[in-house]
C-alpha positions in Angstrom: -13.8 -29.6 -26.1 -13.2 -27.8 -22.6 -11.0 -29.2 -20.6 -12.0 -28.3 -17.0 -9.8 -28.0 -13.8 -10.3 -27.2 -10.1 -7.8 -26.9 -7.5 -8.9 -26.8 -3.9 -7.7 -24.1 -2.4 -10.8 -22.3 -2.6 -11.3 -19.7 -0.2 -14.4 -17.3 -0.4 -15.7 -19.0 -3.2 -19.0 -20.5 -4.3 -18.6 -23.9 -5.4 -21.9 -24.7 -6.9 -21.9 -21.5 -8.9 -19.0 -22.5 -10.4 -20.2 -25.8 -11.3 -23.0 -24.3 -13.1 -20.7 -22.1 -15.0 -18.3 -24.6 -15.8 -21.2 -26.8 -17.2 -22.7 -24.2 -19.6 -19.3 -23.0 -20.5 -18.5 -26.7 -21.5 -22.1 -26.7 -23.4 -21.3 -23.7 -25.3 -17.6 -24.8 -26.4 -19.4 -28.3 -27.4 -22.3 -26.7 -29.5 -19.4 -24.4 -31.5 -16.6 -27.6 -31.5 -13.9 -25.0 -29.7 -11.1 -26.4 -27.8 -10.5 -24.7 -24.6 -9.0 -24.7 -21.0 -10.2 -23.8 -17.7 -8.4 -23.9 -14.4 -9.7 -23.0 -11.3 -8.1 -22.0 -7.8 -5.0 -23.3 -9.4 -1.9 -23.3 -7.6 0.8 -21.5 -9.0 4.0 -22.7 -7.5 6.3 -19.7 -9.3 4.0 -16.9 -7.8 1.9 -18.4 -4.8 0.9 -14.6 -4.5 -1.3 -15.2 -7.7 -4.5 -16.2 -6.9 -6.9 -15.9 -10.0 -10.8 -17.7 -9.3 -10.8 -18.9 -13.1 -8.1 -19.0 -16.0 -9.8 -19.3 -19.2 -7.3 -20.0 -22.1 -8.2 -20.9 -25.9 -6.9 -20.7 -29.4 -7.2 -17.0 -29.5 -7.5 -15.5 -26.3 -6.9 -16.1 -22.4 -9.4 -14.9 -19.8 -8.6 -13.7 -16.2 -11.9 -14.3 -14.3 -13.3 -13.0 -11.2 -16.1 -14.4 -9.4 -18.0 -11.9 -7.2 -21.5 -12.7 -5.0 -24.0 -9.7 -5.0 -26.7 -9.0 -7.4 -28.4 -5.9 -8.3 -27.6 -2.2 -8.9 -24.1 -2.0 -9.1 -22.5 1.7 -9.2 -19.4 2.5 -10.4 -16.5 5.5 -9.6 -16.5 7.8 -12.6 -15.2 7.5 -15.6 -11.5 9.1 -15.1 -8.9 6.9 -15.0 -7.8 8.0 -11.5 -11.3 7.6 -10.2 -12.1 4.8 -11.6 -8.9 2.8 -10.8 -9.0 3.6 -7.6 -12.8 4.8 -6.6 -15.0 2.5 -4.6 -17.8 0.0 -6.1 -20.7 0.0 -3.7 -24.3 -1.8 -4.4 -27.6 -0.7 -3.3 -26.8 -0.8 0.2 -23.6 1.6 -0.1 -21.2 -2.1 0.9 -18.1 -1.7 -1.0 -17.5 -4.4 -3.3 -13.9 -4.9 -2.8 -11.8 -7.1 -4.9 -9.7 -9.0 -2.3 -7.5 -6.6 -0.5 -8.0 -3.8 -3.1 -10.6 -1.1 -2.9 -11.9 -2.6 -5.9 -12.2 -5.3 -8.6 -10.5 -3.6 -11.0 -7.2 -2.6 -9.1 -7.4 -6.4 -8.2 -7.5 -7.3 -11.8 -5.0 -5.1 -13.0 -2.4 -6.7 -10.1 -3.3 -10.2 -10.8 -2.9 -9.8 -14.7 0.5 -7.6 -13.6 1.8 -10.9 -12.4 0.7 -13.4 -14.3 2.7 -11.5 -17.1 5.8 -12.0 -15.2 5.0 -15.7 -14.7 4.1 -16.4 -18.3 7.3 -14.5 -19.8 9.7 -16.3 -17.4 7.8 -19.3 -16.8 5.7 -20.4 -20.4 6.6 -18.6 -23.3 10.3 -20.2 -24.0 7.9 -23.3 -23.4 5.3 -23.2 -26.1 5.3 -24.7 -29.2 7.1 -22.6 -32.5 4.1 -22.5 -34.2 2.2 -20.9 -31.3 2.4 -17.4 -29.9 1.3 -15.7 -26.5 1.3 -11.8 -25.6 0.4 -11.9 -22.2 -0.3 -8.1 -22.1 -3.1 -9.3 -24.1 -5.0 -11.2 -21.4 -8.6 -10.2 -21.0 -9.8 -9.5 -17.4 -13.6 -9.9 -16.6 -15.8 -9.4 -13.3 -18.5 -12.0 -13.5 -21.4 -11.8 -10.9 -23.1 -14.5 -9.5 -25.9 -12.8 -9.9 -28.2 -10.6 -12.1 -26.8 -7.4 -12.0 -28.0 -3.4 -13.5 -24.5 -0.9 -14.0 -25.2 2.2 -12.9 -21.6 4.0 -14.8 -19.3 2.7 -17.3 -16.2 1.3 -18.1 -13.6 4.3 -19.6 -13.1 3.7 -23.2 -9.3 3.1 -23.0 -10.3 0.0 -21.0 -13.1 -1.2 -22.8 -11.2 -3.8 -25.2 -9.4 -5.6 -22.5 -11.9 -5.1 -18.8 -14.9 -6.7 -18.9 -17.7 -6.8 -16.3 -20.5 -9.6 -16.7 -23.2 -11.5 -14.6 -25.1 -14.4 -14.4 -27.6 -13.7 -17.1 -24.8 -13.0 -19.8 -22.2 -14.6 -18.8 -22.1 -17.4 -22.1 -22.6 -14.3 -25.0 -20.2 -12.1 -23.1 -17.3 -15.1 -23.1 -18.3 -16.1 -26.8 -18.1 -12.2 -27.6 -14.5 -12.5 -26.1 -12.7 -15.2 -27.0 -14.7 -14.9 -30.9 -11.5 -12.2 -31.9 -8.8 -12.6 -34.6 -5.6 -11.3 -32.7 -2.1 -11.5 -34.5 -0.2 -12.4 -31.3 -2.7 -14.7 -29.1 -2.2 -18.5 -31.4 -2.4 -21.6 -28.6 -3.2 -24.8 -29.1 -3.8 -27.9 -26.7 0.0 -28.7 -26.5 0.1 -24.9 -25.4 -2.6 -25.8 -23.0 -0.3 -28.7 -21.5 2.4 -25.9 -20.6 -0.4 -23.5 -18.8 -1.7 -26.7 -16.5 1.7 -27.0 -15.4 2.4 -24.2 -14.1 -1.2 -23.5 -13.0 -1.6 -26.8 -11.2 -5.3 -27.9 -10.5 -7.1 -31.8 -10.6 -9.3 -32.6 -13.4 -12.6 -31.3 -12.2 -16.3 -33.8 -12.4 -19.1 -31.7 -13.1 -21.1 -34.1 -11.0 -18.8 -34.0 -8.1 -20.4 -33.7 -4.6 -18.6 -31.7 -2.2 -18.2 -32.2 1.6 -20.0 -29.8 3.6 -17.9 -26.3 3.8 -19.0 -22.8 5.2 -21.3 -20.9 3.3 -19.0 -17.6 3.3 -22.1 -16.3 0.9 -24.9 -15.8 4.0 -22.3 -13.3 5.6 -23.9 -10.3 5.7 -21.0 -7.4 4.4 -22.1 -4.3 5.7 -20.6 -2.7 8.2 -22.3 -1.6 11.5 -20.0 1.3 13.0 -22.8 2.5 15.2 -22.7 -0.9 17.3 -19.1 -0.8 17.9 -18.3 -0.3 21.6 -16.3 2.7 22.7 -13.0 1.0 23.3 -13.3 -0.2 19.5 -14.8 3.0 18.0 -11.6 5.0 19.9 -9.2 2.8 18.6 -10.7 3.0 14.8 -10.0 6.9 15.4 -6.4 6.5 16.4 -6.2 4.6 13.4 -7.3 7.0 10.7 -5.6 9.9 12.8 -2.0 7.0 12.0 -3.4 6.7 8.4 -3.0 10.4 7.6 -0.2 11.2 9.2 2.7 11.4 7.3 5.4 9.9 9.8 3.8 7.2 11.7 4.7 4.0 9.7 3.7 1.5 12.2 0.3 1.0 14.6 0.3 -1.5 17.3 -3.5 -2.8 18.1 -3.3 -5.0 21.4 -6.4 -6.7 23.4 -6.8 -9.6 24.8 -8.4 -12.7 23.5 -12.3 -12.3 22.7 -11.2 -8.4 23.0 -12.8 -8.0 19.3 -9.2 -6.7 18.2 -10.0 -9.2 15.2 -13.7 -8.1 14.8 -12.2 -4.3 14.2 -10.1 -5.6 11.0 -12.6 -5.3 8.1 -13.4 -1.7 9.8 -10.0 -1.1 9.4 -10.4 -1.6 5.5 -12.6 0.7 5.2 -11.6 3.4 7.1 -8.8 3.1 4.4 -10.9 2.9 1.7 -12.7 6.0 2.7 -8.7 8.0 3.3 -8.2 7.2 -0.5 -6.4 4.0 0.7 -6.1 1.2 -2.4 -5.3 -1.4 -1.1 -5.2 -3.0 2.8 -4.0 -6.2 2.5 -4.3 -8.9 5.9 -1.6 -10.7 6.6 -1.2 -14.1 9.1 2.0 -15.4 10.5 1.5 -18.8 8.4 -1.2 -20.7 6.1 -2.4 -22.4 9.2 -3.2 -19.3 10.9 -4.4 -17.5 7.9 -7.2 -20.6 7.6 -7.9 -20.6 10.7 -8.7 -16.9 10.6 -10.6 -17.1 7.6 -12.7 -19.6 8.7 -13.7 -17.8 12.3 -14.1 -14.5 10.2 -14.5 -14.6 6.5 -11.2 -12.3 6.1 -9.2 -13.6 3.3 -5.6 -13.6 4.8 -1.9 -13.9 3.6 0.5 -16.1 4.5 3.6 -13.9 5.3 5.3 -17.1 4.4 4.0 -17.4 0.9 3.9 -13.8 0.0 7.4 -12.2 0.9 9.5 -14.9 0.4 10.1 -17.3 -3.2 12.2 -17.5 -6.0 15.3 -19.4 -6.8 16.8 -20.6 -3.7 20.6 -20.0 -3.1 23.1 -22.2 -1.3 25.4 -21.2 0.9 27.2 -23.0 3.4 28.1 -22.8 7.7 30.8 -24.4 9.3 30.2 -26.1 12.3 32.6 -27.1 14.7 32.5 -31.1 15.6 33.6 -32.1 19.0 36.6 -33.6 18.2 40.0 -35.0 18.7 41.4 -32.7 15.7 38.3 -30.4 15.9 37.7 -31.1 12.1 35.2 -28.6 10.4 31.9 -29.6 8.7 30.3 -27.4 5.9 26.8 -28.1 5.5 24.9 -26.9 2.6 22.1 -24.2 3.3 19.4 -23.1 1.0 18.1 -19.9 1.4 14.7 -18.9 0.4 14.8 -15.0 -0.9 13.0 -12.4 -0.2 10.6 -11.2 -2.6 10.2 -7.8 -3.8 6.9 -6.1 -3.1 5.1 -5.1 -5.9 1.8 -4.1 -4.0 0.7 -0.7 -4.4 2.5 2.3 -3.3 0.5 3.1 -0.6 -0.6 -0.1 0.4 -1.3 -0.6 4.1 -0.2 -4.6 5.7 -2.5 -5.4 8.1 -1.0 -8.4 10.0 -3.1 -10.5 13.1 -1.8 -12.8 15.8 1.4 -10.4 15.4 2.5 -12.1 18.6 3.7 -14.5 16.2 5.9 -12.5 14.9 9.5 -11.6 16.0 13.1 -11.2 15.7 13.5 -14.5 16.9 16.5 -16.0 14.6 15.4 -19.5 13.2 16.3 -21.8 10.6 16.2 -26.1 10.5 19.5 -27.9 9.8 19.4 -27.0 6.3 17.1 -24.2 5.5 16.5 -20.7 6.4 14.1 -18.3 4.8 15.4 -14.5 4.0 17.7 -13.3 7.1 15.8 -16.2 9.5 14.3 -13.0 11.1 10.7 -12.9 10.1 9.6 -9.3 11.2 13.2 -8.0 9.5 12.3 -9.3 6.0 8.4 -8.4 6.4 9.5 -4.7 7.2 11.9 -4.5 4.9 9.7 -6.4 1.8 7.5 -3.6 3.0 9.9 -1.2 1.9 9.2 1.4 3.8 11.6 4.3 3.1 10.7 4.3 -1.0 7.1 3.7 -0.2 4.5 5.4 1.3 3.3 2.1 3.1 2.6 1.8 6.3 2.1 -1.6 9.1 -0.1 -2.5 11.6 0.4 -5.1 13.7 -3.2 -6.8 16.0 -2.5 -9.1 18.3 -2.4 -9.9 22.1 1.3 -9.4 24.0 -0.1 -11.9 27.0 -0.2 -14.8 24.4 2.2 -17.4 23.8 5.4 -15.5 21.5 7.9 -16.4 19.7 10.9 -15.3 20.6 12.1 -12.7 23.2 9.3 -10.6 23.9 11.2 -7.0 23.8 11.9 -8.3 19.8 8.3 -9.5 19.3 6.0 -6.7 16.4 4.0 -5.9 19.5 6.7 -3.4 20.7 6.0 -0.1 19.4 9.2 0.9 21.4 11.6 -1.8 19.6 10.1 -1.3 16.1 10.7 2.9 16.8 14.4 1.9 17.8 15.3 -1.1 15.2 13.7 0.4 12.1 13.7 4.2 13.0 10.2 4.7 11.8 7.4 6.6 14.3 5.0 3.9 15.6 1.2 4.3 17.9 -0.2 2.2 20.2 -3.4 1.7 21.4 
């Protein structure tokens, strides 16, 4: 039997496809009497920067899915390692199929299975049964299209036994061809199933479930018209790529006013990575409220800087405060401290972070908590890691809306980021 799960954090993700897959998935593990799991959009509270579309696990192998929505002739870089990890996927109409931030599926595949290693050796393995075993370098990844789809290229050989791309008309032999191996070190059963939901947290998912209505992120169109840009935007998408190439400038600062189409520029930005040989451009939003918000007025798939810098066992430590007193006695009061994470994006990575009026300097932390330093644009720099990386920051927003914080402190100065972080910053 397949046990089927869902969480609903769903971004840009078609639901009814994946009740269709779900259901023939579930038809084939009944007509062969295999045991299985599959989580969906699960929450994973050890590394909230994993985000995997479909986890398939069973008695001999586990599945990293991703779902992707275009149909056709599908090219591929070439066969080279180099090219292929980090070319560009296009279909007929030359879009770039990108795999989240990443300039392709692949590279996204490879850095989700990267960390769902590290969650499964410190979070499941010391968990599973004796008779059971797990290598998680093991896991599978697959691209599954949502639609028919014709390769045009190939996947290099070294990659063939573990990177898999599939589509909607052979989706079911492809996943029977998978998990139908005999591998010494992949042995889980349903107790070892029980682990895995726990730390990929999802609800029990109906197949007949209705859902609410949600925006269709599949009508958008994905191609990008440079042509119709105005001049203000296509000047501006110069000074970038002239920031992108240099080898100094570590910071850009994009400011307009609202309905400016600072925002509208963003996916432009991507590309104009993409095409400087660029891997990944990752979008970041102050918080989850603002990164939904985004995503729902532009189909971007943000970040919460929250969730992604900063997790991990928390530490205590403890400030004295002074009571107003007769004897003027001293309290302790225990604070936890979230950590900062340590970035393991790609070298050259460029953070791409909107509203960045949100973000400052501005020391905060409640009564008893306080995440990294309390300076938000201190630990997002410095996560960036900046001096041992090649990465580089640019910051969109609009310095005449509401900040946080002392303006002079605020990611919108090019000026204070120059003299705090001693790295070259441009603005336009």
């Amino acid at each position: 039997m397949l046990e089927i799960r869902k969480g609903t954090a769903a971004k840009n993700y078609e639901n009814t496809f994946f009740r269709e897959f779900a259901e023939n998935l579930k038809n084939l593990f009944d007509k062969y009497s295999l045991d299985g799991l599959l989580i969906a959009n699960s929450e994973c509270e050890a590394e909230k920067r994993l985000q995997i579309d479909a986890l398939l696990i069973t008695e001999k192998a586990v599945c990293i899915i991703d779902f992707k929505n275009f149909g056709g002739k599908i090219t591929l870089p070439k066969n080279a390692k180099s090219e292929f990890d980090f070319g560009k996927w296009t279909n007929e109409k030359g879009e770039i199929i990108k795999g989240g931030s990443s300039i392709n599926p692949f590279i996204q595949l490879k850095n989700q299975k990267d960390r769902f290693i590290k969650v499964v050796e410190n979070q499941i393995l010391d968990r599973l049964p004796t008779s059971d075993c797990f290598n998680p370098y093991h896991t599978v990844r697959t691209v599954c299209f949502q639609k028919q789809i014709e390769l045009i290229g190939s996947i290099p050989p070294k990659e063939e036994l573990n990177f898999f791309i599939i589509d909607k008309s052979n989706y079911l032999e492809k996943i029977k061809d998978i998990i139908d191996i005999t591998d010494k070190e992949v042995s889980l059963t349903k107790e070892s199933y029980d682990v895995f939901k726990d730390v990929f947290r999802a609800d029990i998912f109906d197949l007949s479930e209705n859902y609410g209505e949600t925006t269709d992120f599949t009508t958008y169109e994905t191609a990008l018209d440079f042509e119709n840009l105005y001049p203000d935007q296509k000047s501006a998408l110069q000074e970038i790529e002239s920031f992108l190439k240099s080898e100094d400038e570590r910071f850009f600062v994009l400011q307009g006013t609202s309905l400016s189409g600072k925002t509208h520029l963003i996916p432009f930005i991507q590309d104009v990575a993409y095409n400087n040989q660029i891997p990944e451009a990752r979008l970041f939003a102050s918080s989850g409220r603002v990164a939904n918000n985004l995503l729902k007025n532009t189909n971007l798939e943000f970040e919460s800087i929250y969730s992604y810098i900063y997790g991990g066992s928390i530490t205590n430590s403890a400030t004295e405060e002074k009571e107003e007193s007769e004897n003027q006695d001293e309290d302790k009061i225990d604070l936890e401290i979230v950590p900062l994470k340590k970035s393991d994006d790609t070298e050259e990575a460029i953070f791409i972070v909107d509203e960045s009026h949100l973000i400052s300097d501005n020391y905060h932390q409640s009564i008893d908590l306080r995440f990294g330093s309390g300076k938000l644009l201190k630990d997002f720099i410095e996560f960036a890691d900046l001096k041992n990386s090649k990465r580089k920051i640019i910051f969109v927003g609009d310095s005449f809306q509401l900040s946080i914080g002392k303006k002079e402190e605020s990611a919108l100065n090019p000026e204070y980021l120059t003299d705090e972080y001693n790295f070259e910053a441009k603005a336009f």
